[in-house]
Every structure is written in structure tokens, then in C-alpha cells.
C-alpha positions in Angstrom: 68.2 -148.6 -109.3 64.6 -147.6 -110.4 63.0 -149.1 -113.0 62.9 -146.9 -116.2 59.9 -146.4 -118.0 59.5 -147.0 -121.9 56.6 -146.3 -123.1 55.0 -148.6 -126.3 54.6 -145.8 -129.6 51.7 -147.6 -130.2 50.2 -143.7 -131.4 52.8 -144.2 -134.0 51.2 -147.5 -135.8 47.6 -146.1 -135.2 48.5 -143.1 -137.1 51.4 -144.6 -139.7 54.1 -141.9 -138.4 57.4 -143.1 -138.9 59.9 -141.9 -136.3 62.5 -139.1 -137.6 66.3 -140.1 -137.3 67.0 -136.7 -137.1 64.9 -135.9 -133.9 66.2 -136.4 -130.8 64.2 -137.6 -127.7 64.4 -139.6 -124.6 68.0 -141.7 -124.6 69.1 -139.5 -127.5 69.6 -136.3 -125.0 73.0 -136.5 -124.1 74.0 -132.6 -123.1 75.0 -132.2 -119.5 72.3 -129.7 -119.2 69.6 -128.9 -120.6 66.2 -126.1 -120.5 63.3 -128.1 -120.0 59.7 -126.8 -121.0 57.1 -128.9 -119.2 53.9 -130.3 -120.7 52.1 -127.1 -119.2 54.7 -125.5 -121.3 55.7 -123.9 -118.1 59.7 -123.0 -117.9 61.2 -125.6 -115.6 64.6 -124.3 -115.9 68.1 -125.7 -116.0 67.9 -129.9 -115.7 70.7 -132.2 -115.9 69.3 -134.7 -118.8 69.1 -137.1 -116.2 66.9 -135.6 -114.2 64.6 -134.3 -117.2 64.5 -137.3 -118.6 63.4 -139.2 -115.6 60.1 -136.2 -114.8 58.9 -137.1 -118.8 59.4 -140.9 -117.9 57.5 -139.9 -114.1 55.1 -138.5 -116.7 54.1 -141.1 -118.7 55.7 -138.2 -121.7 59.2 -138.1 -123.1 61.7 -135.4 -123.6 61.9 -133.8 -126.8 64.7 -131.6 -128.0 62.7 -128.8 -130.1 65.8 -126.5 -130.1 69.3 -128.1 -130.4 71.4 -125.3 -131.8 70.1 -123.0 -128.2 73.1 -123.1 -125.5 71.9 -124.9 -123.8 69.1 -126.7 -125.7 65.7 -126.8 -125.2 63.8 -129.9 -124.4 60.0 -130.3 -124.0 58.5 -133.1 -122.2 55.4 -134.1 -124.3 54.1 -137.2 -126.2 56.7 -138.1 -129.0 53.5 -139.3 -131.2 51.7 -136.2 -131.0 54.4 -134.1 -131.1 55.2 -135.5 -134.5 51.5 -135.4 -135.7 51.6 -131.7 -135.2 55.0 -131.0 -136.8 52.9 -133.2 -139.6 50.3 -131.0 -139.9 52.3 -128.1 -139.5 54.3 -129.2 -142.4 51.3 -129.8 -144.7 49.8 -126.4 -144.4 53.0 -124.8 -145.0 52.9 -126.5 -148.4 49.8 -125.6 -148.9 50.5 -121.9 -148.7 53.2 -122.1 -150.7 53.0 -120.9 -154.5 54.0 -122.6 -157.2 55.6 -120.6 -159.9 55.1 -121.8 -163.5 56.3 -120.0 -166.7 53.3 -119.8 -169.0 53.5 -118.3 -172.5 51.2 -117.0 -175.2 51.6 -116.4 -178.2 50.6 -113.4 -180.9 50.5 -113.4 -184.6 51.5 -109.5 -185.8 48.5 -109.4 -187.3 46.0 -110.4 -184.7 42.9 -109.0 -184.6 41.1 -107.0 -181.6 39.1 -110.1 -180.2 42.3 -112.2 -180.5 44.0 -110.3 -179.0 41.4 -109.4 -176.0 41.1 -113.2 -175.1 44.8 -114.0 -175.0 45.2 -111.0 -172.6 42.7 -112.2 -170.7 44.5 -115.6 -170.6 47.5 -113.8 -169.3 45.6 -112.1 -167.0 44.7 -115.0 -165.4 47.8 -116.8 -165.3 49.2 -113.5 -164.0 46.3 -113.7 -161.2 47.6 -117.2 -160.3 51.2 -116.4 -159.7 52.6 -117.2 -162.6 55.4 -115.9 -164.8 54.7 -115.4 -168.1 56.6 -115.1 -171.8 54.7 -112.4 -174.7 55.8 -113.7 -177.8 55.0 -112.2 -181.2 55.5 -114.8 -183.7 56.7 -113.1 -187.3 56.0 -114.6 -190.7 57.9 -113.9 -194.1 57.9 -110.2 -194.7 56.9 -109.5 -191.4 60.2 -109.9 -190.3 61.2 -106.5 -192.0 58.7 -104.9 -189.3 60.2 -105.6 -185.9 59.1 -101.8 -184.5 55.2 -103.0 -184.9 56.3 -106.3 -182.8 57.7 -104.3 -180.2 54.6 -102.5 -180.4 52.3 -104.9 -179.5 54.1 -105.9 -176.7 54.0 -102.5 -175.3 50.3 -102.6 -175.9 49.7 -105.9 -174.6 51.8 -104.8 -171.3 50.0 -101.5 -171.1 46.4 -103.7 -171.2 48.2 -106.1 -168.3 49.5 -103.4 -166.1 47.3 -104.0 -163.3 48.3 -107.7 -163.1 52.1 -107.8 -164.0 55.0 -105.9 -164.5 57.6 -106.3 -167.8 60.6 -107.8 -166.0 62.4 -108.6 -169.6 61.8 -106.3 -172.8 61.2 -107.2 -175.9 64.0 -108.9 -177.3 64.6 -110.7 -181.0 64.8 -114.7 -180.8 65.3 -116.2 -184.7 61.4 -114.9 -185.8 60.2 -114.4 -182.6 60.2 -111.4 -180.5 59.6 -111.5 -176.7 58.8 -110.2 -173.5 59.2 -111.5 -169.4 56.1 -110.5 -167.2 56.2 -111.5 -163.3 53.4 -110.8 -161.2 52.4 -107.1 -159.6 53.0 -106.2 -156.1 49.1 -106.4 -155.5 48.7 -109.5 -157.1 51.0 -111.4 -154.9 49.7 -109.2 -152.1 46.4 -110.5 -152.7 47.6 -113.8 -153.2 48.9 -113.7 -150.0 45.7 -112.4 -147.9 45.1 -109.7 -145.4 47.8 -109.0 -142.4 50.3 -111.1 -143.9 53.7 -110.3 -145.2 
């Protein structure tokens, strides 16, 4: 019987990867058959795992299952290290594009005045341009609570000034003495957000 040939993961301690229990490779690939992929990633066909297993090993490569739910799977042969590296890095710039969604709020007395007002919509704005949600709250004091029609007011002209960042996904509405509104981001915010050609 030939000799079979395991190769040292000494790429995994240079680079600190552990090895994933979920992945299967190598002595894992059990199926009868499999579609192999070759390091060329040229379409070798139908292999028994056997045989597949034994061209990575003839390789100096393994055999890496990369789709175990296809009938039958699909196996590469490749370098286990650098295969994991690249889902790695794969994995970290997906994060990266992903944005996180925080609920900011501001709040408004009902009788703010004009540059008040101006630089908490401007806030808004920004936290709108950031892909944020964001709660308009009027905060009513005494008396004021006999006026809820200028609170709703406000809001209208606060959401008005903000139309080209968000939309008004919740209307006002009446909490205790406070009176608020839900704004989400526009559709050309978060199209900017996510760049040109992308979906």
C-alpha cells in the first residue's frame, strides 16, 4: 500500500489560524463520489473520494469540500492554510461593509428658537447621512402641554427640513409630555452609502 502523504499545517502557526470543526477536508470526505475542482480550478469531474484525495496528496494540496449541500459535492484541491486565510479575509471585509444601525435621538423644546433648531437638524442630518435611525422628540413643559397641535407642528417642520436625508417611518405620537416621531434613512442615502453599481 502506498504511503499517504500528510502534510505539516505549519502555514497555520505562522499565521495563528485555527482549523474550523465545521470544514471538511482531506480524511473528512467521506461521499462515494465527489466533483473535484483542481488547483487550476479546472473541472476534473466525477472522483471517487479515494481517488481525489490521493491527486491533492500527489499534489503536495488537500481536498477541500467548498460545497457540501451540491449532489454531489464539490471539492477543491488547494492548500487548507490558504484557503482558510482567504475565507478570513473574505470574512473581514464583509464586516466591514456592513452598516451598523444605531437609534439616535434629539430632542426639541416647543419653544426653540431658529438657530436651535437649525443645529439639531443639522445633527440629524448627519446621523441620518450615517445610517442611522433616528427619534424627533418635542419635550413639553407645564402649560405647554395644552398645545399638542404646535408639537406636531414642529415635527412636520423638522421632517419637511430633513426630507432629503430621511423619511418619517412613525408619526408623531403622545408619550407622557413628550411627543414623537421615527425617521429611517432615504432611499439615496443608503444608496450612497452603498457606492456606485451596487445593489
Amino acid at each position: 500500500m502506498a504511503a499517504v502523504l500528510q502534510r505539516p499545517p505549519f502555514f497555520f502557526w505562522r499565521c495563528g489560524i485555527n482549523r474550523d470543526s465545521d470544514l471538511i477536508y482531506n480524511e473528512r470526505v467521506r461521499w462515494k463520489e465527489v466533483r473535484v475542482i483542481d488547483d487550476n480550478n479546472g473541472q476534473l469531474g466525477l472522483l471517487t473520494s479515494e481517488a481525489a484525495l490521493e491527486l491533492a496528496y500527489s499534489k503536495g494540496l488537500d481536498l477541500i469540500v467548498v460545497a457540501p449541500n451540491a449532489t454531489p459535492p464539490v471539492c477543491k484541491i488547494m492548500d487548507l492554510g490558504k484557503y482558510q486565510y482567504e475565507q478570513m479575509k473574505r470574512q473581514k471585509e464583509a464586516k466591514k461593509k456592513q452598516v451598523t444601525v444605531e437609534m439616535k435621538e434629539m430632542k426639541y423644546r416647543l419653544r426653540i428658537d431658529v438657530g436651535d433648531l437649525t443645529v439639531k437638524n443639522q445633527h440629524l442630518k448627519e446621523f441620518l447621512s450615517d445610517g442611522n435611525r433616528v427619534r424627533v422628540t418635542i419635550m413639553f413643559r407645564g402649560r405647554e402641554m395644552a398645545f399638542p397641535d404646535q408639537g406636531r407642528a414642529l415635527l412636520k417642520r423638522v421632517a419637511a427640513d430633513l426630507a432629503d436625508y430621511g423619511t418619517v417611518t412613525q408619526e408623531p405620537k403622545m408619550q407622557g409630555r413628550n411627543m414623537s416621531m421615527m425617521m429611517e434613512p432615504s432611499k439615496e442615502v443608503l444608496a450612497k452609502m452603498k457606492g456606485p453599481g451596487k445593489e
